[in-house]
N, C-alpha and C positions, 0 to 999 in steps of 0.2 A: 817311752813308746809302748804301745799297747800292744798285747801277746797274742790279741784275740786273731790279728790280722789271719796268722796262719791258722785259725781256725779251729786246733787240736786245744783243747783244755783237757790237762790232765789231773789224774786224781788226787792226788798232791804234790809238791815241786818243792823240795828241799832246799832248792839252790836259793831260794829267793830271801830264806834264814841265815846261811853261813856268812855271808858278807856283810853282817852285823857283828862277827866276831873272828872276823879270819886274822885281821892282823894279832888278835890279843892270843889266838891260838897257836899261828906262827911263835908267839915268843914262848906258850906255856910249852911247846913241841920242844923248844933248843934247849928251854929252861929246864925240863925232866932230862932228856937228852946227856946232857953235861952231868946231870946232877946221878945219872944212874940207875935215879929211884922210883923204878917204873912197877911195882908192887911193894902194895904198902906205899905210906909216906905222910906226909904234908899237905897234898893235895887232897888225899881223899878224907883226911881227919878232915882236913877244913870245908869238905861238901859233905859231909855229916854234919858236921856242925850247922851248916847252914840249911841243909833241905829238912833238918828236924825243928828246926827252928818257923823255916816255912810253914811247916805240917803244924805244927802245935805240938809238935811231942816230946820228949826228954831224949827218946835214945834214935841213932839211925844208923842201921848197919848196910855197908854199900854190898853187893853180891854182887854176881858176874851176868846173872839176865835175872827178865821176870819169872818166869819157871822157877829157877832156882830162889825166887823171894821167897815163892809162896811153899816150895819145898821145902825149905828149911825154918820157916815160920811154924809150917804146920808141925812138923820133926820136934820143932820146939816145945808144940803142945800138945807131944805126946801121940800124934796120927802113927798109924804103924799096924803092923801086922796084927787083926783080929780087932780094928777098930774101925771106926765109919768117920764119914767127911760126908756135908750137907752140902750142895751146891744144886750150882742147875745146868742145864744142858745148852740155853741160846749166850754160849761164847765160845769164843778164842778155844781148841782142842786144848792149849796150854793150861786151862785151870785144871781139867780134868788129868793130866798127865801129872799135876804135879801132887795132885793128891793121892794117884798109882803107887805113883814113883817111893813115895814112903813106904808100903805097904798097906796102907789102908784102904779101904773100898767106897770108892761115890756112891753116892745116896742122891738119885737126884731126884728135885723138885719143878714145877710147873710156875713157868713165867704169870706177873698180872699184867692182861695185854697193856694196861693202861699204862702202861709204865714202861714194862716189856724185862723188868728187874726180879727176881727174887717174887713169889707171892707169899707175905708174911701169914696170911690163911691157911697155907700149905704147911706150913713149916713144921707146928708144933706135932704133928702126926706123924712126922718125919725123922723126929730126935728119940732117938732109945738109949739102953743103957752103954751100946757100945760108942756112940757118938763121941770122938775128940774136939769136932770143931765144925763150925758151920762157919759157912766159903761164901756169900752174897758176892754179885762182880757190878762194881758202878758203869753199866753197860754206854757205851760210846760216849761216855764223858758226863751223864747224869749221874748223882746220886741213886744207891738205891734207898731204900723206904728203910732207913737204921733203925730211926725208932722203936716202929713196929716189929723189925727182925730182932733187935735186942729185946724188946716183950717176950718173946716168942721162944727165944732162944733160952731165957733165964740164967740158968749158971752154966749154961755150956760155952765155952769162947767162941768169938766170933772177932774173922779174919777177911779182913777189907780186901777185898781183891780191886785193886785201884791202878790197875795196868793202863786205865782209857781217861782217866780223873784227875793230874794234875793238878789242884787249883782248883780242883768243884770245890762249893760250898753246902751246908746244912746245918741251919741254926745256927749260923754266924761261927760256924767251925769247919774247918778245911779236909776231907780228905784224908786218911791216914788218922786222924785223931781221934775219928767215930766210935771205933772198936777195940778192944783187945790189943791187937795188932792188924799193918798192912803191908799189902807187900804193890811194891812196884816195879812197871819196867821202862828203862830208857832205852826202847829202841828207836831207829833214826825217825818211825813216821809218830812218835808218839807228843803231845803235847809240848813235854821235856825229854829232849830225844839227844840221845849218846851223836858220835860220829862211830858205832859200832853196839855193840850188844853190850849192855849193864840193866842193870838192879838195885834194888833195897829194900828193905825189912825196914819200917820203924813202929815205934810203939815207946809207951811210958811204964814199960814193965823192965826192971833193971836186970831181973833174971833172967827172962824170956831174948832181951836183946843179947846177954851177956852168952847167952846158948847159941844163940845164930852167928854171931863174931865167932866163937868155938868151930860150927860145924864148915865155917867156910874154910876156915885153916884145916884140913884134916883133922879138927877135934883139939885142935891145941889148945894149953892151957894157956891164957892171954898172956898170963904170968912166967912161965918158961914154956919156949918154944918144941922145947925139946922133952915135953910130958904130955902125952896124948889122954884126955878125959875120957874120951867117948868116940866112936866108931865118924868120920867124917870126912870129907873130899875137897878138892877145891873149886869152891866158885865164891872168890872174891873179886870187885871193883877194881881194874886197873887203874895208876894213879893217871895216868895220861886222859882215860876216860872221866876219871873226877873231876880233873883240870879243865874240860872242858863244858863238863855239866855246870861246875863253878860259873863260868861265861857265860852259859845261856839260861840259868836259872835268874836271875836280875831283869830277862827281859820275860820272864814267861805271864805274869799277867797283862803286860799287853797285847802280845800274841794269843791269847786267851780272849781280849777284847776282840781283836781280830775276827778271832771266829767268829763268836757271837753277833757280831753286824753281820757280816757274810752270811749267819743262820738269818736273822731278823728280813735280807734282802731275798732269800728264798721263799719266806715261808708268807711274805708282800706276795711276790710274786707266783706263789702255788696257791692262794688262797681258795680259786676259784676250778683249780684241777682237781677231776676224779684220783685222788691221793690221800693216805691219811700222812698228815706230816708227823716228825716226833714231839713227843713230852717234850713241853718247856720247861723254866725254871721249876724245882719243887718249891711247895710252902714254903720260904723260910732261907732259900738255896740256891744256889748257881750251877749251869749248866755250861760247863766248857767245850762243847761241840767237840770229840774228839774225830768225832763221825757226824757227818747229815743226814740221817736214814729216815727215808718214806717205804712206805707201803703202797705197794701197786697191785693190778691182777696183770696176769700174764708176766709174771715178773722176767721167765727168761728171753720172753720176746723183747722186751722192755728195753732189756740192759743190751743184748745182741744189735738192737737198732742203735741205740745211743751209741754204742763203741763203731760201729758202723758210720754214725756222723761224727765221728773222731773226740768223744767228750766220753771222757777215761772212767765211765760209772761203774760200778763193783758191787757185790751182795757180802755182806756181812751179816749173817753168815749165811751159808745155803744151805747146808745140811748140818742139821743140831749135832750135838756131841754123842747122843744114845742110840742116832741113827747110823752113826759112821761104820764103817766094817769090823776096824781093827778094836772096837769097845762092845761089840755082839757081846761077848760073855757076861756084860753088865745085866742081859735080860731085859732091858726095855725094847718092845716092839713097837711099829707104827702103832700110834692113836694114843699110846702110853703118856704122852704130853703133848696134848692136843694144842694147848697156846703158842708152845716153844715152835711147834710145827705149823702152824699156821704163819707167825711171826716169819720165821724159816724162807717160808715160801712165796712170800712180796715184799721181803727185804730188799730195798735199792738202796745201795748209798752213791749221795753226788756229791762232786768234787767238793771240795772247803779243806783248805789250810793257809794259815797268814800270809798275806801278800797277795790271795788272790783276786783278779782286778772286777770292779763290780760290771764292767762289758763282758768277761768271762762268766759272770755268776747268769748274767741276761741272756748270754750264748747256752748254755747249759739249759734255762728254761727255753729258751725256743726250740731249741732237740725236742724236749719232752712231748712242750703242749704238741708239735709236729707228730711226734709217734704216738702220742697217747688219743691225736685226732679220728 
């Protein structure tokens, strides 16, 4: 039966996922359950094993959210007090928090609208002697431009922020494998999404992984638990949480198909609206829609009527990361990134996530072409 009847499409519907895996989750529930071993375990060995195996990479450390990937990733390579981090300003506040969080100071750079990622142009003006690491973010499920940012970058590491990327592709390589290192997160709306808050760090650097395993245990030596290396906290990967990403990692490139028709039926259908649609596939690449974001003018008109005609549209993001209040002390003012803030300011995202029905995806264009008449 179709959803559309009542009319509300929302921005994305979880529910329409889990009953692909609730009976196997039911049994991993009773099975950790009985066994105990609900940190640490079997479980989460075996979804490191598996989601580096996904990525392409040798090592995968599971953490407790994305935040804490990229925290401790960066931790790993050295970000800290009296060092810079390279990033940009059109994401998630979470990138910029996690590279505070260490002690070290954003450094941000100016979006290529075309893209809306990283401008590898910007970059190299950007990296001095204090730089640990530069931060690119695969923005709503595209790659960004690695190639070029690894140019750019030279010998300074560079850390995949792949919190929206899943399953993207570039150059016939997944996500997570591009760089240095990446960090991800499983939260519930995300491609590969926990049933609560998790994470991971992977990468093919045995030392680098072998640090972030360290710092999610309080710094413990892997070796005895009971000799602390280095200063660290806990945020590791519940096993229950593994157990469950174990279940829904097997179906996530279809779910990834998913989207991608659902983008492909949008962007049919917006052809001929005053909208710029997003970046499709890169050269070379796959584009896992983790988001569908057009650009509109009047954007908060835009999105006020559409929630108005009950179809659940949202701005990703609205206001960049150097305009926010509580990051003033960074020093960036209005006009400071002129891209990031344009971007900023007709970002609309519309509904898309697996399962949703393509009379839903048509109900959603008829809002628009309506408001945008």
């Amino acid at each position: 039966m179709s959803r559309v009847a009542g009319r509300e499409v929302p921005l994305v519907d979880l529910s329409r996922l889990d009953p692909a895996i609730v009976a196997e989750a039911q049994e991993a529930f009773e099975r950790i359950s009985r066994s105990g071993a609900f940190t640490f375990g079997a479980e989460l060995e075996a979804f490191e094993t598996e989601f580096a195996e996904y990525c392409g990479t040798a090592h995968c450390v599971g953490v407790s959210d994305g935040t804490d990937a990229l925290r401790l990733a960066l931790s790993a390579l050295e970000a800290g007090p009296g060092r810079e981090v390279v990033t940009v300003a059109h994401t998630f506040i979470a990138t910029i928090e996690a590279i505070a969080s260490t002690g070290a100071t954003p450094v941000l750079v100016d979006v290529d609208p075309a893209t809306r990622c990283m401008d590898p142009n910007r970059l190299a003006a950007a990296i001095g002697p204090k730089t640990a690491a530069v931060l690119p973010v695969h923005l709503y499920g595209r790659p960004a431009p690695m190639g070029e940012i690894l140019a750019a970058a030279r010998e300074v590491p560079v850390l995949e922020d792949a919190a929206q990327a899943h399953g993207a592709e570039l150059g016939g390589r997944r996500t997570g494998s591009l760089a240095t290192a990446a960090g991800f997160s499983f939260y519930p709306t995300k491609n590969l999404g926990a049933m609560g808050d998790g994470g991971a760090v992977v990468s093919d650097d045995a030392e680098l992984a072998a640090t972030v395993r360290s710092l999610r245990h309080h710094g413990a030596d892997p070796g005895d638990a009971n000799r602390h290396l280095r200063p660290g906290s806990t945020a590791r990967l519940d096993n229950l949480q593994a157990a469950l990403l174990r279940l829904k990692l097997p179906h996530l490139d279809a779910w990834n198909e998913e989207r991608r028709r659902a983008a492909e039926r949008y962007r049919a259908a917006l052809a001929e609206l005053p909208v710029v649609l997003p970046p499709g596939d890169p050269e070379g690449g796959l584009h896992v829609y983790h988001l569908f974001v057009v650009e509109v003018d009047e954007r908060d008109r835009v999105l006020s009527e559409l929630r108005s005609a009950e179809v659940g549209a949202a701005a990703h993001y609205p206001t960049p990361a150097h305009l926010q209040p509580g990051w003033a002390a960074l020093g960036y003012g209005q006009g400071s990134l002129p891209h990031t803030e344009a971007a900023a300011a007709r970002c609309l995202t519309l509904p898309l996530f697996p399962g949703i029905e393509d009379a839903e995806i048509d109900r959603v264009v008829e809002a628009l072409v309506s408001v945008l008449d």
